[in-house]
N, C-alpha and C positions, 0 to 999 in steps of 0.2 A: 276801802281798798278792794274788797269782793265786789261790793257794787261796782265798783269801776270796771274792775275786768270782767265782769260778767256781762256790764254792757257794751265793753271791747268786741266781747267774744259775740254777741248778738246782730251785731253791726257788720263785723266780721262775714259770720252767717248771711246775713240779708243782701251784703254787696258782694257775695260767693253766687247765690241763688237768683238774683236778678239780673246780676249780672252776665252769667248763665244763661240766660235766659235773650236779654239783647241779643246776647251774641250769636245765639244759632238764628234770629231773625235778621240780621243785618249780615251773614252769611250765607243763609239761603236767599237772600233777593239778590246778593251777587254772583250768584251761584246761576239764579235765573238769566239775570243781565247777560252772563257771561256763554247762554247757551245750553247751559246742563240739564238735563230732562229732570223734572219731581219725580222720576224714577229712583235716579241716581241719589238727586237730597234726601230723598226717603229713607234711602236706604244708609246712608253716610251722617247726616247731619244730626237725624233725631233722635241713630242710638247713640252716636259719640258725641252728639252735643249735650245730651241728660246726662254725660257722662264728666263734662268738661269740670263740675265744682270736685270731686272727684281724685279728678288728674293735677287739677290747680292744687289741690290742699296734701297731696300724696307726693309730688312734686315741693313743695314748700315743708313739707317733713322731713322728706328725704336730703334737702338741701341741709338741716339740721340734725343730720343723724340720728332720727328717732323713729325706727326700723318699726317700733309696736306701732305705730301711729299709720305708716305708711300698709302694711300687713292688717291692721284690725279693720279699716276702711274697708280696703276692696274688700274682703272676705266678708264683714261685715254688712257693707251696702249690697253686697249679692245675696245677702239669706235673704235680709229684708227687703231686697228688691222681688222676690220669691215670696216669702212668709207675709209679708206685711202689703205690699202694693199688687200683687198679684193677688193676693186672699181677700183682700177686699175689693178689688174687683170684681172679682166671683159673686162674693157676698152681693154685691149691689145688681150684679147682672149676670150671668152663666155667659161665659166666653169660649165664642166657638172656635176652635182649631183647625189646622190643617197640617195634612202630611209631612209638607216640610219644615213646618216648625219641629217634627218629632227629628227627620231623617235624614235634616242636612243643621240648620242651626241649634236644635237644643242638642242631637249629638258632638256636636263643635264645640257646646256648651260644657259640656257634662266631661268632654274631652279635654277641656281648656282645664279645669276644675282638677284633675286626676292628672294634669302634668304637674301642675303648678304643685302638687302634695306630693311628686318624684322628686321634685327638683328641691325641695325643699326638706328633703330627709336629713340630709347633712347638716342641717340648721342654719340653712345660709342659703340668699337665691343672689346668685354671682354675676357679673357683669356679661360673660356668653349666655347666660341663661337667659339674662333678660333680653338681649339682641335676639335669640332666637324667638322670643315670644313675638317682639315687634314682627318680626320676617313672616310668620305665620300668621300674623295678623294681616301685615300688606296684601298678602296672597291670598286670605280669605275675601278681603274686598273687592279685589281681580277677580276673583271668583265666581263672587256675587252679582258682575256684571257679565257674563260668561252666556253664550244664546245656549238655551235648555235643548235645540233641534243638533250643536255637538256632540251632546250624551244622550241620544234619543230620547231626551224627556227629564232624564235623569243628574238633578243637580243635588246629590245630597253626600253623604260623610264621606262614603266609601270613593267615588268621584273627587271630592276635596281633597282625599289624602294622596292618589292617584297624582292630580293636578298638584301639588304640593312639592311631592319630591320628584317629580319631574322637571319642575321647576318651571313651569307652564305659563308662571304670572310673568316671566321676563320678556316671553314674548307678547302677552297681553300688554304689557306695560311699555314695551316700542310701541305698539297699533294706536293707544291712548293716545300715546307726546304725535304720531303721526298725524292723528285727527285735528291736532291742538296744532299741527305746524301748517295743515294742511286748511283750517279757519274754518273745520268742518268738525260736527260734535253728534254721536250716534246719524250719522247720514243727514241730518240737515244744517241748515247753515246755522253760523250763530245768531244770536239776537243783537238786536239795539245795545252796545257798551256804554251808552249814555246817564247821564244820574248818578254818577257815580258815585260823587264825593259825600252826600249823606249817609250814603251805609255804609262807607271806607271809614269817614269823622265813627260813624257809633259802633261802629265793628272795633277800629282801635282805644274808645273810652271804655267800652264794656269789657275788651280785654284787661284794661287796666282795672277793673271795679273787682275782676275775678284774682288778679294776682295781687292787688292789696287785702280782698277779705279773706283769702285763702293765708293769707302770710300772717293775720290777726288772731284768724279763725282756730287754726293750728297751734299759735303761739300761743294764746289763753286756753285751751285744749288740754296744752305742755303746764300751763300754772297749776290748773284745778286737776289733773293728774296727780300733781307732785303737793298740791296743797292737800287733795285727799288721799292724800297716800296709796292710790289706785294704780297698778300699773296702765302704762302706755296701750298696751293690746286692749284691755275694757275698756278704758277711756276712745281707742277708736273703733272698735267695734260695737260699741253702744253711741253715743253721747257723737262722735265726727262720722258715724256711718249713716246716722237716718240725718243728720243735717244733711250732707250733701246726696242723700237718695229723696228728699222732698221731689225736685223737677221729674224725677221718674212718676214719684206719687201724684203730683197732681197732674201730668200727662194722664197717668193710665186712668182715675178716676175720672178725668172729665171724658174722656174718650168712653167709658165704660158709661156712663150716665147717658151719652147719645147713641148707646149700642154697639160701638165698635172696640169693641174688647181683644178682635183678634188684632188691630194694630197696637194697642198699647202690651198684650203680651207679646207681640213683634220685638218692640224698642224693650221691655225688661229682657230680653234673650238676647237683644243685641249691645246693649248697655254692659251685659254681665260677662258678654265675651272680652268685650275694650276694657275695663273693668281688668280683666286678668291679664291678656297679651297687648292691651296697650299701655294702660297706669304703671302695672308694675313694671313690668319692660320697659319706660321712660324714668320709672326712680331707682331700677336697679343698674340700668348706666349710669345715671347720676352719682351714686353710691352703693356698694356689694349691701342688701336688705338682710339683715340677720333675724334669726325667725327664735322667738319664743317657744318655749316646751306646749303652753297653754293654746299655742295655734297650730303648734304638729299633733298634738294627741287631742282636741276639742273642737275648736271652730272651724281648721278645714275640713274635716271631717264631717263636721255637722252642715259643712256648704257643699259638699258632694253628694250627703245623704237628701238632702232638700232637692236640689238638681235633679237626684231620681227621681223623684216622689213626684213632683210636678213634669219630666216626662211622662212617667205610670197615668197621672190625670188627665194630660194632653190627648192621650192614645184612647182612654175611656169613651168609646162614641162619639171623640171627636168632641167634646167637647169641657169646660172643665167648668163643674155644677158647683149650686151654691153648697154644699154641704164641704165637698172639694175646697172652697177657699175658704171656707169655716175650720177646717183643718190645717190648713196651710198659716192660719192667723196661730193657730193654735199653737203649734211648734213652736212657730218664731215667736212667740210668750213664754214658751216654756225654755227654748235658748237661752232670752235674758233671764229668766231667773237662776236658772245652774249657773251663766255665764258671770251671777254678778254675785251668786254663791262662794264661787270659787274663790273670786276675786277678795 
């Protein structure tokens, strides 16, 4: 019977992660097809695609009202996307930095992180609350496409928030459907929409590989929870946070192995934003997320505290050294052990 569901739960896992996986490849070629500059996929597809096993399995919780499962995830796969995939990147390569990883995305980061533990004082993140994360989300990726010679140079927090509640993205978001009416995509034409039907066929199989192993994944997650008499929060903030933070980890490692370390800490900065204002804002419409004592007084906390500390590295010379992710590893060891103390 454990065998069985263990290897449910494993299968689950592997058609979460590869399927994951299709799926941002046979999005981003029609994303090419369709005209979009590898500016734009870069910036859209590869953090919210690492983020897709994630949203599929936090999504499939929340359809099930199991609020620790949806909660211990994101919070979860953002230390470790930090602690664990970030720290060893370091470890294997020193990854260099840039300004605005400090001064527009990890403070958006560290921002996202410090709403979500307001909103969640009351023990509960409510259905407006998570609308609003979504909205702040939309408008951070209008944002992102935003020419830098607007703000003489400057695209970073203080600009975002500026742009934010001005409400700035509505009108970037008429200029987009303009461009798209108009069969024109950042000033050139589009490409060839030809080929279509191969990566439309694996675009829709791989989404289905992601909403059954996520539906598995989570359900045998739900057993061995309740068989080990573990709460829901440990069980997804250990045990469904680094399943579905694997495509982050081996993104950033192989990337760090051919020296480009400041793209794979790109996608953990941007993964860890979707992560907060898209995941939970898509499972707290779904259903009001009620929040455990163990994640208002422990693991948010320790996910805000981590957010700093690898800003503080960021900012270090620019660059974040191996002793840096030797410590970053460190923590996030020393989380699971309180965390599974507690428990």
């Amino acid at each position: 019977m454990i065998a069985e569901n263990l290897l449910i739960f494993l299968l689950g896992l592997v058609l979460l992660v590869k399927g994951s996986d299709y799926f941002v490849k046979s999005a981003s070629a029609i994303a090419e097809k369709l005209g979009v500059s590898e500016f734009v996929i870069g910036l859209t597809l590869v953090a919210v695609g690492t983020s897709i096993p994630e949203l599929a399995s936090s999504i499939a919780a929340s359809l099930q009202h199991a609020s620790g499962i949806v909660i211990g995830n994101v919070v979860g796969s953002n230390i470790a996307n930090i602690g664990l995939v970030v720290g060893l990147a370091a470890v294997i390569s020193p990854v260099k930095t840039e300004i605005e990883m400090l001064r527009r995305d990890g403070y958006v980061m560290l921002f996202a992180s410090v709403l979500f533990f307001v909103f969640i004082l009351n023990r509960e993140l409510s259905i407006l609350e998570a609308a609003f994360f979504i909205l702040v989300f939309i408008a951070y990726v209008f944002f992102l496409f935003e020419e830098a010679e607007k703000y003489e140079g400057k695209l970073h927090f203080k600009e975002f928030l500026i742009y934010f509640f001005k409400c700035k993205y509505i009108s970037s978001a008429r200029e987009k459907i303009n461009c798209i009416k108009n069969g024109n995509a950042n000033g050139e034409n589009c490409q060839s929409r030809e080929g279509f039907t191969k990566d439309i066929l694996t675009l829709v199989l791989s989404c289905g590989a992601v909403i059954i192993g996520a539906k598995y994944f989570v359900g045998k997650s739900i057993f061995f929870a309740e068989l080990l008499g573990v709460p829901e929060t440990i069980i997804g903030t250990t045990l469904v946070a680094v399943g579905t933070s694997l495509p982050e980890l081996v993104v950033t490692l192989s990337a760090a192995k051919q020296g480009l370390g400041d793209i794979a800490l790109g996608n953990v900065i941007g993964s860890n934003i979707a992560n907060i204002f898209l995941i939970l804002g898509f499972s707290g419409l779904i259903y009001p997320v009620a929040i455990e004592q163990i994640s208002l007084l422990f693991t948010t906390p320790a996910m805000i505290l981590i957010s700093i500390i690898l800003l503080v590295f960021i900012s270090t010379d620019w660059e974040i050294k191996r002793w840096e992710g030797m410590t970053l590893v460190a923590f996030y060891a020393s989380f699971l052990i309180v965390l599974l103390r507690m428990g």
